[in-house]
Structure formats: structure tokens, C-alpha cells
N, CA, C and O atoms as CSV, one atom per row, in Angstrom:
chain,resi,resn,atom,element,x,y,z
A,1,UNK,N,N,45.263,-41.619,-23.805
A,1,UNK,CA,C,45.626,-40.305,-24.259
A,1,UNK,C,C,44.990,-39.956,-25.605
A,1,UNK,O,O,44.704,-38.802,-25.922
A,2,UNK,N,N,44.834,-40.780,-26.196
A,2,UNK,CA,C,44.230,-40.569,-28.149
A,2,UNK,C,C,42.973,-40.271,-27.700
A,2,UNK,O,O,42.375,-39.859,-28.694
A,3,UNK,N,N,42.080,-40.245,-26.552
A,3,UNK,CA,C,40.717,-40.258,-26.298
A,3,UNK,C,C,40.697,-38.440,-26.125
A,3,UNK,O,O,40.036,-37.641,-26.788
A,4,UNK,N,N,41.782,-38.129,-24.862
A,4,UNK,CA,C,41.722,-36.586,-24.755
A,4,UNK,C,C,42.076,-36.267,-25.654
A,4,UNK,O,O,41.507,-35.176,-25.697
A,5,UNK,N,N,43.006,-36.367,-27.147
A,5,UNK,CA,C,43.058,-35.646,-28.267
A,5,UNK,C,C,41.828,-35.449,-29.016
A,5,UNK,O,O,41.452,-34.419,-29.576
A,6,UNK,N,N,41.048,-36.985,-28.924
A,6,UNK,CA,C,39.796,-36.365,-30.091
A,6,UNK,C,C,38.732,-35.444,-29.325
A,6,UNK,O,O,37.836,-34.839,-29.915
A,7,UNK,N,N,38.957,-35.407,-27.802
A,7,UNK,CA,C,38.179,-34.517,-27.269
A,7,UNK,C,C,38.023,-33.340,-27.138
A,7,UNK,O,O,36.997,-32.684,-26.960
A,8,UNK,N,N,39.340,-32.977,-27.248
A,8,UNK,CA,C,39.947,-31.756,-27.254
A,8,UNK,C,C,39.790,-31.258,-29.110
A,8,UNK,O,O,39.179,-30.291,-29.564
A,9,UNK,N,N,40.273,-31.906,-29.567
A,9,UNK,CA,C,39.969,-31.838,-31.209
A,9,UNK,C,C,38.674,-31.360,-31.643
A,9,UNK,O,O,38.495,-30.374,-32.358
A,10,UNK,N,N,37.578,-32.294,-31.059
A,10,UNK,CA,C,36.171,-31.933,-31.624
A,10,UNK,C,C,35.543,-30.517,-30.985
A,10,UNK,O,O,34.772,-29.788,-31.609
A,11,UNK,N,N,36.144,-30.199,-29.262
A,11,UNK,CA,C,35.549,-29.011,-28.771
A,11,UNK,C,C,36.113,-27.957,-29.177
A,11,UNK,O,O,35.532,-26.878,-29.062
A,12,UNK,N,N,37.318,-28.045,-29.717
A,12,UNK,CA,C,37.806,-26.712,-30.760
A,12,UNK,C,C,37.743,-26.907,-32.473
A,12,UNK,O,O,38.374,-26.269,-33.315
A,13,UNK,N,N,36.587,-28.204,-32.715
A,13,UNK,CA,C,36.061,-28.096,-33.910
A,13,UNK,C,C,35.118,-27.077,-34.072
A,13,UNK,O,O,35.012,-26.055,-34.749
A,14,UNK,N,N,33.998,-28.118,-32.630
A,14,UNK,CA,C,33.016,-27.139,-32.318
A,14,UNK,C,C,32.896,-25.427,-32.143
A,14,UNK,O,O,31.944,-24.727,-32.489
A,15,UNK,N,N,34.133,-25.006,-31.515
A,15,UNK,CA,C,34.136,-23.953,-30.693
A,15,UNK,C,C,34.752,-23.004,-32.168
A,15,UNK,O,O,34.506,-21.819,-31.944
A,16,UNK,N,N,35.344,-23.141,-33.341
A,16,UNK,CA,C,35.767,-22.552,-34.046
A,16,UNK,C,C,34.389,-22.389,-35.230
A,16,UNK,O,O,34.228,-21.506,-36.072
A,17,UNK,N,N,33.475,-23.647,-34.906
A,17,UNK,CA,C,32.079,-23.453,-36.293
A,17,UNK,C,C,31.676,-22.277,-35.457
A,17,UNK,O,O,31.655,-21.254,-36.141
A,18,UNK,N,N,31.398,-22.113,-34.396
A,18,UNK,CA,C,30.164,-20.802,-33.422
A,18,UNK,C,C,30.985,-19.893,-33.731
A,18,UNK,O,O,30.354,-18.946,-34.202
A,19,UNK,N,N,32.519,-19.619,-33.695
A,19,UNK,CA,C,33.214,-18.085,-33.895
A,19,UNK,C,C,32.904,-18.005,-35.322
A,19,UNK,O,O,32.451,-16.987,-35.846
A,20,UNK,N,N,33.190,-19.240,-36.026
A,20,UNK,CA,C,32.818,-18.418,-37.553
A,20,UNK,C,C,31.765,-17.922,-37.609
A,20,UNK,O,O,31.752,-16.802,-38.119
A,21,UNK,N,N,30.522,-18.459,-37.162
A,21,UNK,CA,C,29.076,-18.220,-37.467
A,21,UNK,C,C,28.890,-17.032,-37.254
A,21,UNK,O,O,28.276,-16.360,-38.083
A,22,UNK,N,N,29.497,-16.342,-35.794
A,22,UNK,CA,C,29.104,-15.441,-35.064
A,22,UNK,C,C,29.823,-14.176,-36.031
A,22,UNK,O,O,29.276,-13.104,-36.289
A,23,UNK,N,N,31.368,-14.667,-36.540
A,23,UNK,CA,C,31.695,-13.717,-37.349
A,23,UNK,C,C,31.290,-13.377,-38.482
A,23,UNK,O,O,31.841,-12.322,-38.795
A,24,UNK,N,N,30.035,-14.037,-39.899
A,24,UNK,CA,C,29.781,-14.153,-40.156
A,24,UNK,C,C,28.366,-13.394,-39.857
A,24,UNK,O,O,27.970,-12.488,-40.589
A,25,UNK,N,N,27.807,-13.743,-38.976
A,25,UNK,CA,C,26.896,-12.505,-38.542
A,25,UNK,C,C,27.290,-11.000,-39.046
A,25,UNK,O,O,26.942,-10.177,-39.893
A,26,UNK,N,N,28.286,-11.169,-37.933
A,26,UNK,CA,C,29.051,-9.789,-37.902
A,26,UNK,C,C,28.858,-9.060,-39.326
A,26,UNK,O,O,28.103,-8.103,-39.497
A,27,UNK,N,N,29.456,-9.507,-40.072
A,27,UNK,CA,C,30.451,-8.701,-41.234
A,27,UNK,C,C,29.152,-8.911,-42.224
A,27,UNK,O,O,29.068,-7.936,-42.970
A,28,UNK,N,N,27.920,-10.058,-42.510
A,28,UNK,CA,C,26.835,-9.755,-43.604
A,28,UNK,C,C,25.288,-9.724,-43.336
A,28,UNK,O,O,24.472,-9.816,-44.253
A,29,UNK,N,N,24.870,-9.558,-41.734
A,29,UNK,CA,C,24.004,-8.771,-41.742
A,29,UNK,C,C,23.724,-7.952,-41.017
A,29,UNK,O,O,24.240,-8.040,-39.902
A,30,UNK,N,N,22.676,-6.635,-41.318
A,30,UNK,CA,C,22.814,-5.796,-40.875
A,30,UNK,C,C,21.642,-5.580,-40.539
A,30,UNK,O,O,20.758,-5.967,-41.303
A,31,UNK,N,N,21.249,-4.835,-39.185
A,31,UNK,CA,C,20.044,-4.577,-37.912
A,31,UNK,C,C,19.166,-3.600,-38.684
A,31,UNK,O,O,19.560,-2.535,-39.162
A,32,UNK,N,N,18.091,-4.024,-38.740
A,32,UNK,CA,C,17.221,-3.017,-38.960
A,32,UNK,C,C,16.592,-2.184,-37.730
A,32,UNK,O,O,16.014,-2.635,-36.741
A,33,UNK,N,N,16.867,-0.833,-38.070
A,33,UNK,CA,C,16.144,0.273,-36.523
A,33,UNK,C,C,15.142,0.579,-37.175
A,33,UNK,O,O,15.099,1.043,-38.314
A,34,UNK,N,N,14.013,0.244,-36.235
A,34,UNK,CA,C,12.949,0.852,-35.591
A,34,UNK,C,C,12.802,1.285,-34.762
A,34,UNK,O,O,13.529,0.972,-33.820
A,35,UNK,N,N,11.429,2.608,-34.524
A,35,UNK,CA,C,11.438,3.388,-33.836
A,35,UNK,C,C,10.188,2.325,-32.651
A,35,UNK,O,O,9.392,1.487,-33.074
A,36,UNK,N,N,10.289,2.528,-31.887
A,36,UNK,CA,C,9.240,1.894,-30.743
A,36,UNK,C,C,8.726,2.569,-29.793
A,36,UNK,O,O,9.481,3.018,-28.931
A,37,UNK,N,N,7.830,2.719,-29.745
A,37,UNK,CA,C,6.776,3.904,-28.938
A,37,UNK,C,C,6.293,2.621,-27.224
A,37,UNK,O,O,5.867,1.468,-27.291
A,38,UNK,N,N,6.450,3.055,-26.550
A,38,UNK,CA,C,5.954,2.143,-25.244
A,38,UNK,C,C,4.898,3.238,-24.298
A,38,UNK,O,O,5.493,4.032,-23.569
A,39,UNK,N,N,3.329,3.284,-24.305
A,39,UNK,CA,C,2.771,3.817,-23.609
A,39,UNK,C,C,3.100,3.762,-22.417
A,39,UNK,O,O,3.404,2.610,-22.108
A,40,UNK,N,N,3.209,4.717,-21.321
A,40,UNK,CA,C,3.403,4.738,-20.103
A,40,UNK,C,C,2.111,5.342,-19.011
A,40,UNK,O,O,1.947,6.556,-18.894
A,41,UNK,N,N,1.434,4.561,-18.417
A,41,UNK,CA,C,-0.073,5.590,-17.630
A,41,UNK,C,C,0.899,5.501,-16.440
A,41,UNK,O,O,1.481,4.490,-16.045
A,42,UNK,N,N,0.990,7.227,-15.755
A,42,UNK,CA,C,1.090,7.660,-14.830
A,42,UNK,C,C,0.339,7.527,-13.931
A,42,UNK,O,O,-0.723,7.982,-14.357
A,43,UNK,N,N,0.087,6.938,-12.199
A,43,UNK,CA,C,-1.111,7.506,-11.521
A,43,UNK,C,C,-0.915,8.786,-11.413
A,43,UNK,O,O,-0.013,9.515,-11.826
A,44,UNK,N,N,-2.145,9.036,-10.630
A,44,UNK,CA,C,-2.531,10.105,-10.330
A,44,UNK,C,C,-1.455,10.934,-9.129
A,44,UNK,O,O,-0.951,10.117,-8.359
A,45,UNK,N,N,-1.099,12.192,-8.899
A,45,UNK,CA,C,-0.235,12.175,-7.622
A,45,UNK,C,C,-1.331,12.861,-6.986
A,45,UNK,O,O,-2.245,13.535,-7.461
A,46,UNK,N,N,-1.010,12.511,-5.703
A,46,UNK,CA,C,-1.756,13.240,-4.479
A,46,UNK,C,C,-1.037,14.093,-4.094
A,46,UNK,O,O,0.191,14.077,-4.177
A,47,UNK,N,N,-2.016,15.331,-3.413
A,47,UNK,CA,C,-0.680,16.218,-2.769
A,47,UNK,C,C,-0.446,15.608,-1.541
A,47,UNK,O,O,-0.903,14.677,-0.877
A,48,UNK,N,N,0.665,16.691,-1.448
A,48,UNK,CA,C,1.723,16.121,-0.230
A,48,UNK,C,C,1.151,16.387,1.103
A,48,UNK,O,O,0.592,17.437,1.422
A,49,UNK,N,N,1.361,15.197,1.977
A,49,UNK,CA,C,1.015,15.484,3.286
A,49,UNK,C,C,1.816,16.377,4.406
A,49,UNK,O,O,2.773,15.663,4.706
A,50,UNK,N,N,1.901,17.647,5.212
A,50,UNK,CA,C,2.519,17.454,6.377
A,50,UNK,C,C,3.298,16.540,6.681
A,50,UNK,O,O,2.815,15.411,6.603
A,51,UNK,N,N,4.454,16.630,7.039
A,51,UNK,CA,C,5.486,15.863,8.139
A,51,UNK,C,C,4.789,16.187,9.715
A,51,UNK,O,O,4.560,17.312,10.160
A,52,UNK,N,N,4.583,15.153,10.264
A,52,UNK,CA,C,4.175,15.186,11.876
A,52,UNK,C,C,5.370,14.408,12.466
A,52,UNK,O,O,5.824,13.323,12.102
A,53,UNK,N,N,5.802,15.282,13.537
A,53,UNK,CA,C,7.029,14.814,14.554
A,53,UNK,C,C,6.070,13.562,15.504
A,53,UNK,O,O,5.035,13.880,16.090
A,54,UNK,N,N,6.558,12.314,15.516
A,54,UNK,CA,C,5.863,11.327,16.630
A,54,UNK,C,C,6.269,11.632,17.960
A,54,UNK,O,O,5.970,10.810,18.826
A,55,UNK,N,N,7.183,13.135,18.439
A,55,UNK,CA,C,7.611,13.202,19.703
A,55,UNK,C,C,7.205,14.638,19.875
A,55,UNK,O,O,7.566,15.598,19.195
A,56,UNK,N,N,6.420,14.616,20.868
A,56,UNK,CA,C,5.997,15.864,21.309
A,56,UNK,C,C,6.416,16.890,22.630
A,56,UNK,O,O,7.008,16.576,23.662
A,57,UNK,N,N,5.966,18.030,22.273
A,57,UNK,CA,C,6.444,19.190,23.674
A,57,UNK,C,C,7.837,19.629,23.435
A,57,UNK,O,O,8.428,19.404,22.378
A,58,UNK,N,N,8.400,20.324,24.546
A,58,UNK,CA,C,9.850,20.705,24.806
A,58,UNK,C,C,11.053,18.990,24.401
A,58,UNK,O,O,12.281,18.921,24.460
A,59,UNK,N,N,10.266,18.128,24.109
A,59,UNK,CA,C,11.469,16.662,24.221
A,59,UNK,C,C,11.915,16.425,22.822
A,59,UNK,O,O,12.820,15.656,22.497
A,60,UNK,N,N,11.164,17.189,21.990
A,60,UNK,CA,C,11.554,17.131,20.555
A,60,UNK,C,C,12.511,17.989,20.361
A,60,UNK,O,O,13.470,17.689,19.650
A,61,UNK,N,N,12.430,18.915,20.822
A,61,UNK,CA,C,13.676,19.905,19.979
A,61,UNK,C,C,15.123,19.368,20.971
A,61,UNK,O,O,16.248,19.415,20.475
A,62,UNK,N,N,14.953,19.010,22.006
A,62,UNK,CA,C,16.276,18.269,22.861
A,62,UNK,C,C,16.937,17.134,21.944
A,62,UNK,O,O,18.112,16.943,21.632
A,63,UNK,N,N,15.907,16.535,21.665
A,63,UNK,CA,C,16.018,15.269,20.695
A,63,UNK,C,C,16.529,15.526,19.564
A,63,UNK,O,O,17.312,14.675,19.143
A,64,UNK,N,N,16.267,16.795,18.664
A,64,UNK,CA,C,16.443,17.279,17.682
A,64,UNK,C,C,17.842,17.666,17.707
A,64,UNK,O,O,18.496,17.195,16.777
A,65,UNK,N,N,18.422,18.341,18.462
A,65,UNK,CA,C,19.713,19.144,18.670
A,65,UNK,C,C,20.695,17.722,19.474
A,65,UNK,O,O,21.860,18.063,19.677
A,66,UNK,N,N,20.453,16.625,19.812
A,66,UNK,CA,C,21.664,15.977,20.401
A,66,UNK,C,C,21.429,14.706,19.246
A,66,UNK,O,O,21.885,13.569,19.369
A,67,UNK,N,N,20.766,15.108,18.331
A,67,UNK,CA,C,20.794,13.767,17.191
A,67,UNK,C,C,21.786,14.624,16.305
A,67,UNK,O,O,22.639,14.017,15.659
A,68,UNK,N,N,21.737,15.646,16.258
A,68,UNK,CA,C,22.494,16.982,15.264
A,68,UNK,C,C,23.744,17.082,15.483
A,68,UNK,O,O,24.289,17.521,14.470
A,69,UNK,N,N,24.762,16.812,16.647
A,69,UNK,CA,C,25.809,16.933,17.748
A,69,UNK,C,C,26.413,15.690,17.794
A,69,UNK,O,O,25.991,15.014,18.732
A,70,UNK,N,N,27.265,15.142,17.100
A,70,UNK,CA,C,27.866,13.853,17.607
A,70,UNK,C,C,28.332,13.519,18.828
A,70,UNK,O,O,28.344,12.415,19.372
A,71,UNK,N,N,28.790,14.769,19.287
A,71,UNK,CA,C,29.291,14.891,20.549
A,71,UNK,C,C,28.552,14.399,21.874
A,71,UNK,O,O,28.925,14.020,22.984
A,72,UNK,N,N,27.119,14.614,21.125
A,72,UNK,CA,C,26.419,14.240,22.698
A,72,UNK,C,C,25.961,13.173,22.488
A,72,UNK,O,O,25.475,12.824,23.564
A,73,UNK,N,N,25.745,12.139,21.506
A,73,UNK,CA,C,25.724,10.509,21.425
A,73,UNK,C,C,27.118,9.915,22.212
A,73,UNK,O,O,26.969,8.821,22.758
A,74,UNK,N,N,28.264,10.461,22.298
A,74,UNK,CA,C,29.479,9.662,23.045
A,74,UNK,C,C,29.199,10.038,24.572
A,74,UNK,O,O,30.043,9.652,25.381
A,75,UNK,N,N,28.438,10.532,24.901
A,75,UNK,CA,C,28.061,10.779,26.391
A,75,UNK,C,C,27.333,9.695,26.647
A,75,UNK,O,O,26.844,9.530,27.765
């Protein structure tokens, strides 16, 4: 048992030097801001292509109107 006390002892030795440090940070120094510029190259855009339907004739617009209709997917 005296073994888990000094173990326990030293990791909340340890664990109380890092909160001071960190508090210590905190409260005496202070961040310097700078401004930072990051170039960005755009490509080029292309114009836009047409949309082409891959289904052709009278079977597209059937297709079109029972994808639109929930009703006619439960058929």
C-alpha cells in the first residue's frame, strides 16, 4: 500500500507543477497579433456545360414525372 501512496503522491506532484506552469502562462504572458496575408491562386473557371439527359425520346419525361410522384414508386 505505501507503494500506491508514493504513486499517487508523485502524479499529483507532477500534475499540480503543469497546472501551475500552465497558469502561469496564463496570467504573465501575453500573445503578440500579427496580421498574416496567405496568397490564394484561383484556377481558371470554365464555362458551364449543358446538362444532357442519358435517357432519350417520350421515356424521359415518363421517367421524369414517376421519379417526381412517390406514389408511383409503391406500384
Amino acid at each position: 500500500m505505501p507503494t500506491l501512496v508514493r504513486l499517487l503522491t508523485i502524479l499529483a506532484l507532477i500534475a499540480g507543477t503543469i497546472y501551475g506552469i500552465m497558469a502561469a502562462l496564463v496570467y504573465f504572458v501575453q500573445p503578440t497579433q500579427t496580421e498574416v496575408r496567405v496568397p490564394i491562386i484561383l484556377p481558371e473557371a470554365e464555362p458551364a456545360k449543358a446538362a444532357v439527359s442519358p435517357v432519350a425520346g417520350p421515356q424521359a419525361s415518363a421517367a421524369t414525372d414517376a421519379a417526381a410522384d412517390p406514389a408511383e414508386l409503391r406500384r
